[in-house]
VORODREN-537263 format. One record per atom (N, C-alpha, C): atom name; residue number from 1; residue in three letters; x, y, z. Coordinates in Angstrom, 3 decimals. Example, Ala and Ser with C-alpha at 12.3 -4.5 7.8 and 13.67 -1.06 7.14 Angstrom:
<vexlos>
['N',1,'ala',[13.190,-5.690,7.800]] ['CA',1,'ala',[12.300,-4.500,7.800]] ['C',1,'ala',[13.200,-3.300,7.800]] ['N',2,'ser',[12.850,-2.250,7.080]] ['CA',2,'ser',[13.670,-1.060,7.140]] ['C',2,'ser',[12.900,0.030,7.870]] 
</vexlos>
This chain:
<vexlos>
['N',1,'unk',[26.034,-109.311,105.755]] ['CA',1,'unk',[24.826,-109.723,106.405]] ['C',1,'unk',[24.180,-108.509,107.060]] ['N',2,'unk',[22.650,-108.141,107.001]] ['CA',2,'unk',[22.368,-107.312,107.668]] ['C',2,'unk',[21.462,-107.807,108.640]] ['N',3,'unk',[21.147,-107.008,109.174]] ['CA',3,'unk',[20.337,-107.426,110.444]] ['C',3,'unk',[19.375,-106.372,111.128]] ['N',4,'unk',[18.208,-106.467,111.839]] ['CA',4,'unk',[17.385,-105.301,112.069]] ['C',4,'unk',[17.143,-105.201,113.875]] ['N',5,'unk',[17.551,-104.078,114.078]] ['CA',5,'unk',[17.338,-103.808,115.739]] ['C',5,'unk',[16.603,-102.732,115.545]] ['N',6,'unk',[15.283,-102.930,116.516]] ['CA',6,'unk',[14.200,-102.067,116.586]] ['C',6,'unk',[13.976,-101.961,118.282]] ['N',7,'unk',[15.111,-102.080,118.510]] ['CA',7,'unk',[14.667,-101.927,120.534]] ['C',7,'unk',[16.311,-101.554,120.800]] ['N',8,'unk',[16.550,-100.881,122.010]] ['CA',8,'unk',[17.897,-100.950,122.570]] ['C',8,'unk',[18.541,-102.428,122.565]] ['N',9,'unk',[17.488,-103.802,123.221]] ['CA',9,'unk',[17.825,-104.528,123.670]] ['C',9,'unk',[18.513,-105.221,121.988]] ['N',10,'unk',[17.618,-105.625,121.191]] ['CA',10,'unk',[18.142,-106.005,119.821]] ['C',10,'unk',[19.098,-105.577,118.978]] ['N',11,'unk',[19.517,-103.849,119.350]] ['CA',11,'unk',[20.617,-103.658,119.125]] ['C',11,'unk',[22.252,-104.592,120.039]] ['N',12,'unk',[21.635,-104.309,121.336]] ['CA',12,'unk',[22.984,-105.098,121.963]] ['C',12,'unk',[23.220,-106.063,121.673]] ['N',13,'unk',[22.545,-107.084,121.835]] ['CA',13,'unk',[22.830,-108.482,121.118]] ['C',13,'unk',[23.293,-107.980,119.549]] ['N',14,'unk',[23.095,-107.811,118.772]] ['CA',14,'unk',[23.658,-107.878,117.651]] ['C',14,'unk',[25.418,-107.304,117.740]] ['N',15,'unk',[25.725,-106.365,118.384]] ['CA',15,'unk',[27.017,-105.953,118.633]] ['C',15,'unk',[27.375,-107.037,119.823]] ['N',16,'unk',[26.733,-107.828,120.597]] ['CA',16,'unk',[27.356,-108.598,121.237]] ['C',16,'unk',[27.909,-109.715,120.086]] ['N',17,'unk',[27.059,-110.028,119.555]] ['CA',17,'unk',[27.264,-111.637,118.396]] ['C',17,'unk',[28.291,-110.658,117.232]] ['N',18,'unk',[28.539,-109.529,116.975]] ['CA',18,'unk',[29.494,-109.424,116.566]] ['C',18,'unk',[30.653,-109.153,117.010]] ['N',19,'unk',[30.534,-108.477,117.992]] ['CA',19,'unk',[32.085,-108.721,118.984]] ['C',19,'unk',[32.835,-110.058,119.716]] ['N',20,'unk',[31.787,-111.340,119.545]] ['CA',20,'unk',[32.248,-112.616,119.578]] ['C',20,'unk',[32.597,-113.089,118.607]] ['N',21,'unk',[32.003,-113.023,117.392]] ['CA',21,'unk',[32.347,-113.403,116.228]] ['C',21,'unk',[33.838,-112.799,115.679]] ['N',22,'unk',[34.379,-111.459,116.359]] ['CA',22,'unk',[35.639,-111.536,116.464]] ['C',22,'unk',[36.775,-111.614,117.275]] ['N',23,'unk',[35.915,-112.279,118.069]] ['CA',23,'unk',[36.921,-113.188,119.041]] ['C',23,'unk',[37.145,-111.855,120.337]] ['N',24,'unk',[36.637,-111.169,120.224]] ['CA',24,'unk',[37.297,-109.878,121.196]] ['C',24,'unk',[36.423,-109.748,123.007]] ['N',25,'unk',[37.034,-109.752,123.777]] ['CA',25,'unk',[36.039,-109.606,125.199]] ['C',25,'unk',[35.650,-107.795,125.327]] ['N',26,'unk',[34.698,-107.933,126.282]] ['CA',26,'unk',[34.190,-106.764,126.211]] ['C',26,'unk',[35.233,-105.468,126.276]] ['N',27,'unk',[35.934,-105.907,127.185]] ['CA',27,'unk',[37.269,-104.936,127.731]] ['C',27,'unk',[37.670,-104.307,126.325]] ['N',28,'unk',[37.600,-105.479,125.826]] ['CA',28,'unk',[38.814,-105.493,124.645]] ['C',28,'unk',[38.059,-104.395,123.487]] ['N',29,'unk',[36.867,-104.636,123.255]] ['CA',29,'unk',[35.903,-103.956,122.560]] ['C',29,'unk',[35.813,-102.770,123.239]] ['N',30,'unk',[35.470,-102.390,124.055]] ['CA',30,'unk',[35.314,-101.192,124.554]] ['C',30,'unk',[36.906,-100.544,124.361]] ['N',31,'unk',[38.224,-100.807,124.501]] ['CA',31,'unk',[39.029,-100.313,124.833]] ['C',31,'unk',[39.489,-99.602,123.189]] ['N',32,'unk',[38.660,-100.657,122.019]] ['CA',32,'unk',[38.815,-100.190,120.932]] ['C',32,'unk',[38.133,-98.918,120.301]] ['N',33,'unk',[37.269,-98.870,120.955]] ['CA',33,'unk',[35.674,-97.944,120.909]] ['C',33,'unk',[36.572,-96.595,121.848]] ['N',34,'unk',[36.991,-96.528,122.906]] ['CA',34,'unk',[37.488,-95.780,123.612]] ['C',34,'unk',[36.252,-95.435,124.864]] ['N',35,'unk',[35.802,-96.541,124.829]] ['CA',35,'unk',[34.777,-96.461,126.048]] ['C',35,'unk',[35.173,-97.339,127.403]] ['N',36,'unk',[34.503,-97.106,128.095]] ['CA',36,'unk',[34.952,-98.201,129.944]] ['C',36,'unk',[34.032,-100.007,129.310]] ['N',37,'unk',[34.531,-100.837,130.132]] ['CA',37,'unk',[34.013,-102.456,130.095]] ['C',37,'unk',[32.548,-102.101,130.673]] ['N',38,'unk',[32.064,-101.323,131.358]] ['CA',38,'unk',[30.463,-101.216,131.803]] ['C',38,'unk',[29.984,-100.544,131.247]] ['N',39,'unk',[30.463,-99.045,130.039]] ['CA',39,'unk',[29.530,-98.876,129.251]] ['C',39,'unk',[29.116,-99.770,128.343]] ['N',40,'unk',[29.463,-100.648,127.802]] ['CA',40,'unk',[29.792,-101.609,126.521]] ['C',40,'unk',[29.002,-102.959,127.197]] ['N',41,'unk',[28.742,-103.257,128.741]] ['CA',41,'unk',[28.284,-104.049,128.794]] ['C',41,'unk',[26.842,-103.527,129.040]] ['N',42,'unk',[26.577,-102.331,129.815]] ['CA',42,'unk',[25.123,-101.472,129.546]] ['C',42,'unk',[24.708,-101.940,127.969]] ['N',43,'unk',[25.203,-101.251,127.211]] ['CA',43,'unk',[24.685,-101.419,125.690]] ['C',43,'unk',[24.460,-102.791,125.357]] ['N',44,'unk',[25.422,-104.079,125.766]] ['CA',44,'unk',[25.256,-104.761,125.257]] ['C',44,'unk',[23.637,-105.867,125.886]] ['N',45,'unk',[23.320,-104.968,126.843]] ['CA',45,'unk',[22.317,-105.734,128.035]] ['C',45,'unk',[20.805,-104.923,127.454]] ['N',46,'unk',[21.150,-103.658,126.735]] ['CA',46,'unk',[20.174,-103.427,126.170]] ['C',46,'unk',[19.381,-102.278,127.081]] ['N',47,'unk',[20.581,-101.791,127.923]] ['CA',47,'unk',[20.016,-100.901,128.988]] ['C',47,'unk',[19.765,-99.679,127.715]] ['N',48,'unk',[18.461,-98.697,128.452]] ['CA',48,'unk',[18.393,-97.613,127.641]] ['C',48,'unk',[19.395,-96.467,128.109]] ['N',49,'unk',[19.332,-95.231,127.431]] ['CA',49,'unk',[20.012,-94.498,127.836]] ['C',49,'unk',[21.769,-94.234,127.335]] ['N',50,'unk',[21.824,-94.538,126.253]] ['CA',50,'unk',[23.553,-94.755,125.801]] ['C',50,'unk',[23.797,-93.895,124.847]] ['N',51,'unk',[24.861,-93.082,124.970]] ['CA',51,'unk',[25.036,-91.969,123.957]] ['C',51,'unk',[25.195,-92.400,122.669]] ['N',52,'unk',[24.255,-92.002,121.937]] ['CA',52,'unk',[24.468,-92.387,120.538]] ['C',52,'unk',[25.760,-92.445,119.818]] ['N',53,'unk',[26.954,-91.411,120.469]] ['CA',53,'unk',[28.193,-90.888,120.027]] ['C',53,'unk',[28.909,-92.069,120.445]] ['N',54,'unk',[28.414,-92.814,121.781]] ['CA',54,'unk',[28.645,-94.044,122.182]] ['C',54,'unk',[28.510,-95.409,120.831]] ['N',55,'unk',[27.604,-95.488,120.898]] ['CA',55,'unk',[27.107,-96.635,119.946]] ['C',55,'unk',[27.787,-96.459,118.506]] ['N',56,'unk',[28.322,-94.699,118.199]] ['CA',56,'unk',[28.313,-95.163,116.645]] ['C',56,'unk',[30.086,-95.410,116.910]] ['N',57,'unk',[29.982,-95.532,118.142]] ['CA',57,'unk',[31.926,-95.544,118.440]] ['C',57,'unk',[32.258,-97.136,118.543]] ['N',58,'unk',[31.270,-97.943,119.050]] ['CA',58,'unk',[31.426,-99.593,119.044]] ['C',58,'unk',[31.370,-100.085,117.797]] ['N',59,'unk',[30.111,-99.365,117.005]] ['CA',59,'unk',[30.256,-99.627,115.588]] ['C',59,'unk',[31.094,-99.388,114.397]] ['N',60,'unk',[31.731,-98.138,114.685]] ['CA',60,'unk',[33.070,-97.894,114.088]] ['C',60,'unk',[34.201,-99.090,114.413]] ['N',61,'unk',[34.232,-99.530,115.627]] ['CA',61,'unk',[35.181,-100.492,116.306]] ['C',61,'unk',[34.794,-102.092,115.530]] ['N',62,'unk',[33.983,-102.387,115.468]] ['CA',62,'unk',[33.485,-103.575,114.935]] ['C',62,'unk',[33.409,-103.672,113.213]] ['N',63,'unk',[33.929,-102.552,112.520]] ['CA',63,'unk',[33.788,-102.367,111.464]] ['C',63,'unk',[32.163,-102.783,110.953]] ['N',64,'unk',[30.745,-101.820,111.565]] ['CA',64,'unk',[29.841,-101.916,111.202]] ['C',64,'unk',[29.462,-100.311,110.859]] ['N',65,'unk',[28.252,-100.301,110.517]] ['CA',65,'unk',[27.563,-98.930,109.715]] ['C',65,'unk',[26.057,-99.171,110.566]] ['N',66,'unk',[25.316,-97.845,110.799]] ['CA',66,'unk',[23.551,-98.362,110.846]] ['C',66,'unk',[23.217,-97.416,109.570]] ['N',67,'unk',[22.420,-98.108,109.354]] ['CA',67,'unk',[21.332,-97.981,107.847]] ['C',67,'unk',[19.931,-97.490,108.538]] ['N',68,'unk',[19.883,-96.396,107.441]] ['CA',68,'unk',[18.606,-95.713,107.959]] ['C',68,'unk',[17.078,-96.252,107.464]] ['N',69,'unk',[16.237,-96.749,106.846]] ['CA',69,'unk',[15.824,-97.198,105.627]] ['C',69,'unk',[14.159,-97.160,106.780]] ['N',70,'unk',[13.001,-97.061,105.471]] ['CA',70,'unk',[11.893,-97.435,106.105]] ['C',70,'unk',[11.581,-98.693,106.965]] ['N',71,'unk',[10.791,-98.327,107.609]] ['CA',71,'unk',[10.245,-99.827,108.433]] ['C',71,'unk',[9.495,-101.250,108.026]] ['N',72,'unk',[9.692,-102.210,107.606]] ['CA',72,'unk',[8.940,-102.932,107.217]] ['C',72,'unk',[8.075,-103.536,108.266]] ['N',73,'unk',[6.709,-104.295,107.622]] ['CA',73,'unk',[6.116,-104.617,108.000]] ['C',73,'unk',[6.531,-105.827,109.264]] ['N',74,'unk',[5.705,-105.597,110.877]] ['CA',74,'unk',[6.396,-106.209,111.546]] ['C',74,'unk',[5.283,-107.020,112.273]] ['N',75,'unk',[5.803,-108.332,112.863]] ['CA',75,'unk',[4.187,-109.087,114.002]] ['C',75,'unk',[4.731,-108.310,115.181]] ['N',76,'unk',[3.702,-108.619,115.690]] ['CA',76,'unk',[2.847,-108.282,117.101]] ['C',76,'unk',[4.137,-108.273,118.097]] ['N',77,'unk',[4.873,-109.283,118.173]] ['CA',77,'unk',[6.407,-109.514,118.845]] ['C',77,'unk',[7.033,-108.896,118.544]] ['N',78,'unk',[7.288,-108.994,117.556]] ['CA',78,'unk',[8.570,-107.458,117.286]] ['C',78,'unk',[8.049,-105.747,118.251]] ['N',79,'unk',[6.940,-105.961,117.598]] ['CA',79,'unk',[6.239,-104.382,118.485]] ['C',79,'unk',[6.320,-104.659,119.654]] ['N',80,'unk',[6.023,-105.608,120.851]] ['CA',80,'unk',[6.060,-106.021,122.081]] ['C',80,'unk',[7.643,-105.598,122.627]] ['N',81,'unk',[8.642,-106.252,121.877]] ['CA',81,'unk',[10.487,-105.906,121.699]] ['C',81,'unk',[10.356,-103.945,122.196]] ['N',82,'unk',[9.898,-103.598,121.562]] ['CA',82,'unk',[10.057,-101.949,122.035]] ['C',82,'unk',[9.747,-101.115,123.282]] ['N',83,'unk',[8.501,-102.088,123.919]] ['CA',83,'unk',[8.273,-101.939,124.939]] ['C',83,'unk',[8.604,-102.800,126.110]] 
</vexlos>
C-alpha cells in the first residue's frame, strides 16, 4: 500500500497508523529506531524540525521506504496541509 505525505503532519500519522498496525507503543518503536519515546512522539504529532537521519531510522524500523516521484495534481486542501 502506498500512501502520500506532503506536510510533516501527514507524514506522522502515517508512521503512527503503521506502528499500530503492528501492534508496537511508541517506546517500543522508538527503542527499535534507536531514538527517545518524545522524539517519535514529536514526529508522530507532526512537529517540524526532525532529523531526517531521524525519520529514515523509524522507517527502517517499520519496515517502510520513502519514494521520491513527481507531484501529482493536488486540491486546494492538500496545499492548505503544508501550511
Amino acid at each position: 500500500m502506498s500512501a502520500f505525505a506532503r506536510s510533516p503532519k501527514q507524514l506522522g500519522v502515517l508512521i503512527q497508523r503503521h506502528r499500530k498496525q503492528r501492534g508496537l507503543s511508541q517506546t517500543e518503536l522508538a527503542g527499535l529506531a534507536g531514538l527517545r519515546q518524545e522524539m517519535l512522539s514529536k514526529l508522530e504529532s507532526g512537529q517540524p524540525g526532525t532529523r531526517l537521519s531521524s525519520i529514515y531510522a523509524v522507517l527502517s524500523a517499520l519496515d517502510l521506504e520513502m519514494t521520491i516521484q513527481p507531484r501529482t495534481k493536488s486540491s486546494s486542501e492538500d496545499i492548505a496541509d503544508l501550511f
